[in-house]
VOBA-673499 format. One line per field, with one value per residue (C-alpha): residue in one letter; residue number from 1; x, y, z. Coordinates in pm, whole numbers, plus 50000, padded with zeros to 5 digits. Example, Ala and Ser with C-alpha at 12.3 -4.5 7.8 and 13.67 -1.06 7.14 Angstrom:
BEGIN
resn: (A | S)
resi: (1 | 2)
east: (51230 | 51367)
north: (49550 | 49894)
up: (50780 | 50714)
END
This chain:
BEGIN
resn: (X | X | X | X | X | X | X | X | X | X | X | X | X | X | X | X | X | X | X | X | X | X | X | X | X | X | X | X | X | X | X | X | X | X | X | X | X | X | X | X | X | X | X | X | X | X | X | X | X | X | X | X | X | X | X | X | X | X | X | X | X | X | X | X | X | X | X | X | X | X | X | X | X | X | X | X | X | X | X | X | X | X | X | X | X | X | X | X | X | X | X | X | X | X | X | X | X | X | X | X | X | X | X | X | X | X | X | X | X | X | X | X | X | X | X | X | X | X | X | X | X | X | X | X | X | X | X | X | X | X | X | X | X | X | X | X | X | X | X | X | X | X | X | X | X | X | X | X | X | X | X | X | X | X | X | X | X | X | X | X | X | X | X | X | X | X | X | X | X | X | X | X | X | X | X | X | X | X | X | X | X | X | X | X | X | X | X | X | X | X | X | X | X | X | X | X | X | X | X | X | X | X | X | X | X | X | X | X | X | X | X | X | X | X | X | X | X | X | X | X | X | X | X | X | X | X | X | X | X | X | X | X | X | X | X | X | X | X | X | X | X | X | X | X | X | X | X | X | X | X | X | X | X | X | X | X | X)
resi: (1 | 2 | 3 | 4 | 5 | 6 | 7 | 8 | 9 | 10 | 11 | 12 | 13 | 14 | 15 | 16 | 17 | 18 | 19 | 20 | 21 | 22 | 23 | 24 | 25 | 26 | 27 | 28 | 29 | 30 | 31 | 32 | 33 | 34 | 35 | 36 | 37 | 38 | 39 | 40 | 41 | 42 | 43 | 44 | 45 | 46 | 47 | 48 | 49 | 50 | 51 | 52 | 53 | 54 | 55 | 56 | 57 | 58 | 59 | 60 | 61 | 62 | 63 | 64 | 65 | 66 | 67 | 68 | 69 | 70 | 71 | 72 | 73 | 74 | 75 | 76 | 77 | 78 | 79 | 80 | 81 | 82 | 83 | 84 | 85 | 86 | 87 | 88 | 89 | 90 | 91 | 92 | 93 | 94 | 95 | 96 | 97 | 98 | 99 | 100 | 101 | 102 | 103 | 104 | 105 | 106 | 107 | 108 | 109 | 110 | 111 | 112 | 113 | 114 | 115 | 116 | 117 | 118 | 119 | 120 | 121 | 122 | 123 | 124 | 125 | 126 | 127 | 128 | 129 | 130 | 131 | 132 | 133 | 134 | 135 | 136 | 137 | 138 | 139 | 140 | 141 | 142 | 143 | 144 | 145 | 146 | 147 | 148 | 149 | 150 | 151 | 152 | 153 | 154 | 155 | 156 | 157 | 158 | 159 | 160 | 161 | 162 | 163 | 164 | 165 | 166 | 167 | 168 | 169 | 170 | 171 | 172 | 173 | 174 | 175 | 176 | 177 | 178 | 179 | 180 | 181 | 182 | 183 | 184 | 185 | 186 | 187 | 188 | 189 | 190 | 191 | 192 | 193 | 194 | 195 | 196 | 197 | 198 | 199 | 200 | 201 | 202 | 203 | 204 | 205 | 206 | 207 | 208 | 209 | 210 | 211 | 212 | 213 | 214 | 215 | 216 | 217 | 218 | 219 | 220 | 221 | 222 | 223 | 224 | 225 | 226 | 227 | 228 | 229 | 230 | 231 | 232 | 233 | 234 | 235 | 236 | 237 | 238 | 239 | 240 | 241 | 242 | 243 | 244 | 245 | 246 | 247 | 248 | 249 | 250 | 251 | 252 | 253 | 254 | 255 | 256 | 257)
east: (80940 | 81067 | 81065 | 81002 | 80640 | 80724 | 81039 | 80799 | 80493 | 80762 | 80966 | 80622 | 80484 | 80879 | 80837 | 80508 | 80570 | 80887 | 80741 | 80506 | 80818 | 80977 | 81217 | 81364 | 81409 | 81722 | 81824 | 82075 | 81769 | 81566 | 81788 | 81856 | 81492 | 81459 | 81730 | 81622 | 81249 | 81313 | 81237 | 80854 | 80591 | 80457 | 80168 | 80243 | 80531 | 80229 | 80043 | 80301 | 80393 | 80001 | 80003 | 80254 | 80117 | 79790 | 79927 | 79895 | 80207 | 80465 | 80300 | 80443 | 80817 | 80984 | 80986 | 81306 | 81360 | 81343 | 81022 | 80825 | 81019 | 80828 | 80486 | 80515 | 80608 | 80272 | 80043 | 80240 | 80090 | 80448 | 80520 | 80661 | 80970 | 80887 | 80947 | 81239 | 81041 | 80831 | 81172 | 81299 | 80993 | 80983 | 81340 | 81320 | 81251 | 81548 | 81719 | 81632 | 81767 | 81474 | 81265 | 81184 | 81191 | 81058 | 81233 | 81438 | 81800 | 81825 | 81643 | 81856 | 82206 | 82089 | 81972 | 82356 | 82487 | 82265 | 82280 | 82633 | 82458 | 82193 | 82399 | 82568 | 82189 | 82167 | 81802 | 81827 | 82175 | 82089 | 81778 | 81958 | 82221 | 81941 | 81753 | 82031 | 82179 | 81854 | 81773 | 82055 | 82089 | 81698 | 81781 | 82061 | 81781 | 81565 | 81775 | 81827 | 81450 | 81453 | 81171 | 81200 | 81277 | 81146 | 81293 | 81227 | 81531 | 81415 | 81514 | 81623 | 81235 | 81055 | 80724 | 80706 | 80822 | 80453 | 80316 | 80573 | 80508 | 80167 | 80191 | 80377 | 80134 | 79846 | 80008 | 80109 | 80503 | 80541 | 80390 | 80132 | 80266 | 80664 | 80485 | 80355 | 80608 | 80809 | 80554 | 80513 | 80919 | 80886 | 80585 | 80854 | 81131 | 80893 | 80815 | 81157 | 81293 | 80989 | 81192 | 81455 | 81225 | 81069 | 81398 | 81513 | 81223 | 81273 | 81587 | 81494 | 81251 | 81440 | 81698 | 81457 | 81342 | 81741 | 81786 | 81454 | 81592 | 81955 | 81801 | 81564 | 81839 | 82033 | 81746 | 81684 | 82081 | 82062 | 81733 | 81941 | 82253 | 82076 | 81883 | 82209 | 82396 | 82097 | 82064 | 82481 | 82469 | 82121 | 82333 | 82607 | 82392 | 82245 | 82576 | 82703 | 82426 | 82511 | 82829 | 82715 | 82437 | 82770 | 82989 | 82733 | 82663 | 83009 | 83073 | 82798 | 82899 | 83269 | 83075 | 82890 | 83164)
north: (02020 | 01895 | 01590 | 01224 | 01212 | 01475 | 01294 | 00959 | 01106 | 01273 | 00954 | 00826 | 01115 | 01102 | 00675 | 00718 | 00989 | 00863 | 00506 | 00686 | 00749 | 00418 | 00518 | 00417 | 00654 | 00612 | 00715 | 00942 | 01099 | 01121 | 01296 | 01499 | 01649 | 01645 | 01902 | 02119 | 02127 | 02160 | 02479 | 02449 | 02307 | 01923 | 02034 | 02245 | 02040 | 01726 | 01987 | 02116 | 01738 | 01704 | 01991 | 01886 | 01532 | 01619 | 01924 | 01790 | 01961 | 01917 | 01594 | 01408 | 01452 | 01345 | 01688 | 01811 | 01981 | 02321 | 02200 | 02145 | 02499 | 02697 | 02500 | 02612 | 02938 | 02921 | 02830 | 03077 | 03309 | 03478 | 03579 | 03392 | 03490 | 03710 | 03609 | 03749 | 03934 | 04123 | 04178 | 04423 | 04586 | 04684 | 04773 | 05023 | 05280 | 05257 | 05445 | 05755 | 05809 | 06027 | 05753 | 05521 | 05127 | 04854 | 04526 | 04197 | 04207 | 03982 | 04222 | 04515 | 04296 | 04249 | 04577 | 04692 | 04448 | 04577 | 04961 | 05023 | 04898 | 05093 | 05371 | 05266 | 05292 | 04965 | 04848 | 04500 | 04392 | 04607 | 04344 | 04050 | 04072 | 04146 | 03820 | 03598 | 03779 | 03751 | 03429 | 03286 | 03473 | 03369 | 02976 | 02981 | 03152 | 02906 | 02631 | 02729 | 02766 | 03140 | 03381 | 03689 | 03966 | 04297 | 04634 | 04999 | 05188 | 05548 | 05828 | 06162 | 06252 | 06208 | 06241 | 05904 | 05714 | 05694 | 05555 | 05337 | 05189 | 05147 | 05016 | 04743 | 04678 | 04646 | 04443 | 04210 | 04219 | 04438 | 04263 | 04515 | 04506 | 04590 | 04845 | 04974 | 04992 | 05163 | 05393 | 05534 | 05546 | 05765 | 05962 | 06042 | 06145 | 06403 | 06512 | 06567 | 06737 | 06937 | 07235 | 07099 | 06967 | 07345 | 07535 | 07294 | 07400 | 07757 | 07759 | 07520 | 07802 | 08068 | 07908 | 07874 | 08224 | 08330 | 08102 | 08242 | 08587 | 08552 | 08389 | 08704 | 08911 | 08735 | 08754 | 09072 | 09128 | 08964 | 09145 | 09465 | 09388 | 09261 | 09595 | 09746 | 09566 | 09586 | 09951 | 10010 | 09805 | 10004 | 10308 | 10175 | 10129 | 10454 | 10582 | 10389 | 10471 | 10863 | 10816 | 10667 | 10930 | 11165 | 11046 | 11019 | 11351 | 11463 | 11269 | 11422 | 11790 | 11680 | 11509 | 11842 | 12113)
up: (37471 | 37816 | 37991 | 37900 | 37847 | 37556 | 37420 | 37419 | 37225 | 36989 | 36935 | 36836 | 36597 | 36409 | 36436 | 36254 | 36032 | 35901 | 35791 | 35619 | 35385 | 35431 | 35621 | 35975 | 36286 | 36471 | 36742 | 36602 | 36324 | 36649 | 36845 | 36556 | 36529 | 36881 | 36939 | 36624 | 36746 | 37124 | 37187 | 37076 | 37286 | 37187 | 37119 | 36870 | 36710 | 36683 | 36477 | 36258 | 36138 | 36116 | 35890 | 35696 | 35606 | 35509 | 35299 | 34911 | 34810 | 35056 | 35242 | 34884 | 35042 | 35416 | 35637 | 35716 | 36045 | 35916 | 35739 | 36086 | 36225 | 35903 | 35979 | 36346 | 36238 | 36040 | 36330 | 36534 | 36253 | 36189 | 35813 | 35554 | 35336 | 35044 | 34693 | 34561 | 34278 | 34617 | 34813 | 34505 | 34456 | 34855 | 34862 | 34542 | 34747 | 34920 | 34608 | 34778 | 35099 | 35223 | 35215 | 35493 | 35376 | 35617 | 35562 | 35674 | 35689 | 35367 | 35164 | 35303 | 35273 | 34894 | 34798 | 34909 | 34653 | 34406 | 34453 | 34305 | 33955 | 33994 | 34039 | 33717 | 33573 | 33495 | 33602 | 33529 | 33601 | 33977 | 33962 | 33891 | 34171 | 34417 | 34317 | 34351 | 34651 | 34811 | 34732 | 34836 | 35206 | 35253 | 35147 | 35426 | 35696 | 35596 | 35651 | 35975 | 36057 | 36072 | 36016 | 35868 | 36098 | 35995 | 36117 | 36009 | 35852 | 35899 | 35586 | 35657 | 35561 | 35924 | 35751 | 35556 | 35848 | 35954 | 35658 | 35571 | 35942 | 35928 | 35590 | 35694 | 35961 | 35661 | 35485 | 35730 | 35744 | 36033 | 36345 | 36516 | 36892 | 36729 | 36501 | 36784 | 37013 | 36734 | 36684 | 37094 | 37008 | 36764 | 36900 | 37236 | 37034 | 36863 | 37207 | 37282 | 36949 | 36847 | 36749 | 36604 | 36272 | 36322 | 36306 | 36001 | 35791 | 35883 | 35774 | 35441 | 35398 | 35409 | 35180 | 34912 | 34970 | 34922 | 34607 | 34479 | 34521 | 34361 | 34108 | 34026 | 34051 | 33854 | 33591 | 33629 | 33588 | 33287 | 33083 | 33228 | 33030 | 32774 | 32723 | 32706 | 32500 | 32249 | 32317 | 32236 | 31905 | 31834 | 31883 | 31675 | 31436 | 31378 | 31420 | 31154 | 30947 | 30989 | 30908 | 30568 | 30532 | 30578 | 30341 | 30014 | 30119 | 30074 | 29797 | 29634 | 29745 | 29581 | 29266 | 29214 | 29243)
END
């Protein structure tokens, strides 16, 4: 908003919207909404406090500044804050660090409060300092009139950066144009390092191939010492057995004379 025609109309729209509540605008709560809503067009702003009256739920209650911001927000079609409950549940993932996890920087901020307990294995404590961690970083964003700002923290696992991209995209948390932007990024830098993912799997490969192998021959070490030791106390055995066959023959030879 810019200029006086806009600071009129809006010193009308906060006038009228405001008595709807029984309450006055001064100069100093005008001035006060002016400056938080600024940066939006007039148009848009009118709408937002439209919205927000005719609403059943929140037209019962006097918007707030960062009330109009999230209905502008809305009509700007932007996303809305997850619930804390859907903030853990994308973040879980995150436990292994192959994994690629699309999220905001609340969610990200709360899941490293939460992974040392996790560690510990405890599942719910982990889940309770996430909720409250998260809750309270997205009250103070809110406050502000912040959105939630989604960015892509890649794993060490290339291959589920894709998906988790695109299904961000789906589900509507990852705005298309940045989703695809990130994804021409990523598209160049596989480009660039083709081999290096190539040579990496080689070598993963023949790793696997090596363990494979020592632990066959280690096996096969094994059954062969086994077969020997059974083999010695098998000879042992029949040894000893001789040597009793032996003596109650000579006992009998010194029994008889």
């Amino acid at each position: 908003m810019q200029g006086v025609a806009d600071r009129r109309e809006f010193a009308e729209v906060m006038k009228a919207t405001l008595a709807i509540y029984g309450k006055d605008a001064s100069k100093a709560v005008l001035d006060l909404y002016w400056n938080a809503l600024l940066p939006y067009d007039i148009d848009t702003v009118r709408k937002a406090f439209s919205n927000w009256l005719t609403d059943p739920d929140q037209g019962r209650f006097s918007p707030k500044p960062a009330d109009i911001i999230r209905n502008i927000q809305n009509i700007a079609g932007k996303p809305d804050w997850l619930s804390a409950n859907e903030a853990w549940a994308l973040a879980l993932p995150a436990q292994d660090e192959a994994n690629t996890v699309v999220w905001t920087n609340e969610i990200a901020q709360a899941w490293n409060i939460a992974q040392p307990i996790m560690r510990e294995g405890d599942k719910v404590g982990a889940r309770m300092a996430f909720i409250a961690a998260y809750e309270r970083l997205t009250k103070a964003a809110q406050g502000t009139g912040r959105s939630p700002e989604w960015s892509v923290s890649e794993g060490w696992d290339k291959e589920t950066v894709k998906g988790a991209v695109e299904q961000a995209v789906t589900t509507g948390l990852l705005p298309k144009p940045k989703a695809e932007k990130y994804q021409l990024l990523l598209s160049d830098k596989g480009k660039l390092g083709n081999g290096v993912p190539t040579k990496i799997r080689h070598f993963l490969d023949e790793l696997k191939d090596k363990i494979k192998q020592d632990q066959e021959e280690r096996a096969r070490g094994w059954r062969d010492e086994s077969i020997r030791l059974q083999e010695s106390l098998d000879s042992k055995h029949r040894e000893s057995l001789q040597q009793a066959a032996d003596h109650g023959l000579h006992n009998n030879q010194i029994t008889e004379d």
